[in-house]
C-alpha positions as CSV (number, residue, x, y, z in Angstrom):
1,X,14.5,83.0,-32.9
2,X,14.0,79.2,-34.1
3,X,16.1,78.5,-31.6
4,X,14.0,79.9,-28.4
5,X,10.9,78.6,-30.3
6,X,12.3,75.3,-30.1
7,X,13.4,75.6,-26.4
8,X,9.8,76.7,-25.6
9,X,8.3,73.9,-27.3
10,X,10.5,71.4,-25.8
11,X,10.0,72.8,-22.4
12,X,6.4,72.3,-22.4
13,X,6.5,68.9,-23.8
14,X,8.6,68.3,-20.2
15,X,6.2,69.0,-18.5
16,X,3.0,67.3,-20.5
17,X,3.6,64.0,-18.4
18,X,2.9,65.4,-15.1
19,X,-0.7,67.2,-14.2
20,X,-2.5,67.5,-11.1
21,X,-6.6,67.7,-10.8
22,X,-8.3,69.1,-8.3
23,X,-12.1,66.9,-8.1
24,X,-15.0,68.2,-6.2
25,X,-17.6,64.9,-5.5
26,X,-18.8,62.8,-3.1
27,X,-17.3,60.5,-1.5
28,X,-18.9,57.1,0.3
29,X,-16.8,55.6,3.2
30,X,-18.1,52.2,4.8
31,X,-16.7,50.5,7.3
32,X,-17.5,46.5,6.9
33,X,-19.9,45.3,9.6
34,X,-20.1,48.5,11.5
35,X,-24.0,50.4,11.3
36,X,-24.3,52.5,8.5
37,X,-22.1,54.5,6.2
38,X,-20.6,58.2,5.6
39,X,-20.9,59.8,2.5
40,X,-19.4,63.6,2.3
41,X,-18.8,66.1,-0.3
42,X,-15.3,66.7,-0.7
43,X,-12.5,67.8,-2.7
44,X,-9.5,66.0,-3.5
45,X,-6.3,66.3,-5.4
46,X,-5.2,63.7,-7.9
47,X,-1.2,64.2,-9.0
48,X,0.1,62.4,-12.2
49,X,3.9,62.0,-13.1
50,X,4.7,59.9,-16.3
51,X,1.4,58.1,-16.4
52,X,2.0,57.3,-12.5
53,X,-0.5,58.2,-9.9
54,X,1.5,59.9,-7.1
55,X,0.0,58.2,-3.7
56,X,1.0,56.5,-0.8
57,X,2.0,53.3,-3.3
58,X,3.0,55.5,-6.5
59,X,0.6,53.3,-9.4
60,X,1.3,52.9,-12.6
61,X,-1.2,54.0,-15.0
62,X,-2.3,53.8,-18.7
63,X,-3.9,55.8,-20.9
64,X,-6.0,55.4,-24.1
65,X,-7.2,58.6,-25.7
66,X,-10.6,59.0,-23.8
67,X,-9.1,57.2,-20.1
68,X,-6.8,56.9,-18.0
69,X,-6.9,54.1,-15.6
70,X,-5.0,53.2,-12.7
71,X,-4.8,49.8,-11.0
72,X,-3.6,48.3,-7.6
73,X,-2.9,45.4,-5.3
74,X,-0.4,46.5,-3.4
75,X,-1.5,46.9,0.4
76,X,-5.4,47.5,-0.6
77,X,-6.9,47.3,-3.9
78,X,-7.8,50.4,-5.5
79,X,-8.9,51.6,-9.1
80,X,-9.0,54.9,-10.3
81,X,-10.8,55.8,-13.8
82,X,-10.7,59.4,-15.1
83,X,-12.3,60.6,-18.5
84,X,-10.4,62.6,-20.3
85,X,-13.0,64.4,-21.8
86,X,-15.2,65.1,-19.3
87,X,-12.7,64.8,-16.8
88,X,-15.3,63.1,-14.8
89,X,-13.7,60.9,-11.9
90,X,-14.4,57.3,-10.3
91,X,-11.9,56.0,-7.5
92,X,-12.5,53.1,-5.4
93,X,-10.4,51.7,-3.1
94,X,-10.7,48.7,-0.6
95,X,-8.8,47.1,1.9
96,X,-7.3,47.3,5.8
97,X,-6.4,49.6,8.5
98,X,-6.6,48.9,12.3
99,X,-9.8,49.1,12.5
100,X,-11.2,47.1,10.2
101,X,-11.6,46.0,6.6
102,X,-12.9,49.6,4.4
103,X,-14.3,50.1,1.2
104,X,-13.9,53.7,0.1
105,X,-16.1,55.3,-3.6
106,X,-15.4,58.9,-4.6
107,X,-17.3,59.9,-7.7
108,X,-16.3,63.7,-8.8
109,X,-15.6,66.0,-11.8
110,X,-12.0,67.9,-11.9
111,X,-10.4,70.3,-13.6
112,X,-6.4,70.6,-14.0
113,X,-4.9,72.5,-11.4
């Protein structure tokens, strides 16, 4: 029995490192020097492996006991804070696509999936 206990225990300290959230917000989209900007409700899914952010450039994060904050150069410049608490979401992001120069804001609350 001590035994199992201990493989339960270990199995679900595996798997502590990697949550996903699913946040429901707004989000604010502006494209620089073009009229006007979009703002939509929307729901988006945040994935976390060993304090990484899995994204288009994977982002190493860290994490206090309240927050967990990730932070990026690479290819646009982006920073994610989430409370751990509240679970209450800011993610910005910045930077280039074909079109233009972006700046993207999503402001949400999430819940783990």
């Amino acid at each position: 029995m001590k035994k199992f206990f201990l493989l339960l225990v270990l199995a679900n300290y595996s798997f502590a490192d990697e949550l996903t959230y699913i946040c429901e917000g707004l989000s604010h989209f502006e494209l620089v020097g073009a009229s006007g900007a979009k703002e939509e409700q929307q729901s988006r899914e945040y994935k976390f492996e060993n304090l990484t952010l899995i994204d288009l450039n994977n982002i190493e994060c860290e994490k206090s006991k309240t927050t967990m904050t990730c932070k990026s150069n690479l290819l646009n410049i982006r920073s994610l804070n989430l409370d751990l608490k509240t679970l209450k979401i800011t993610d910005s992001i910045s930077g280039n696509k074909g079109f233009g120069h972006y700046i993207e804001n999503f402001e949400g609350q999430c819940q783990i999936k």
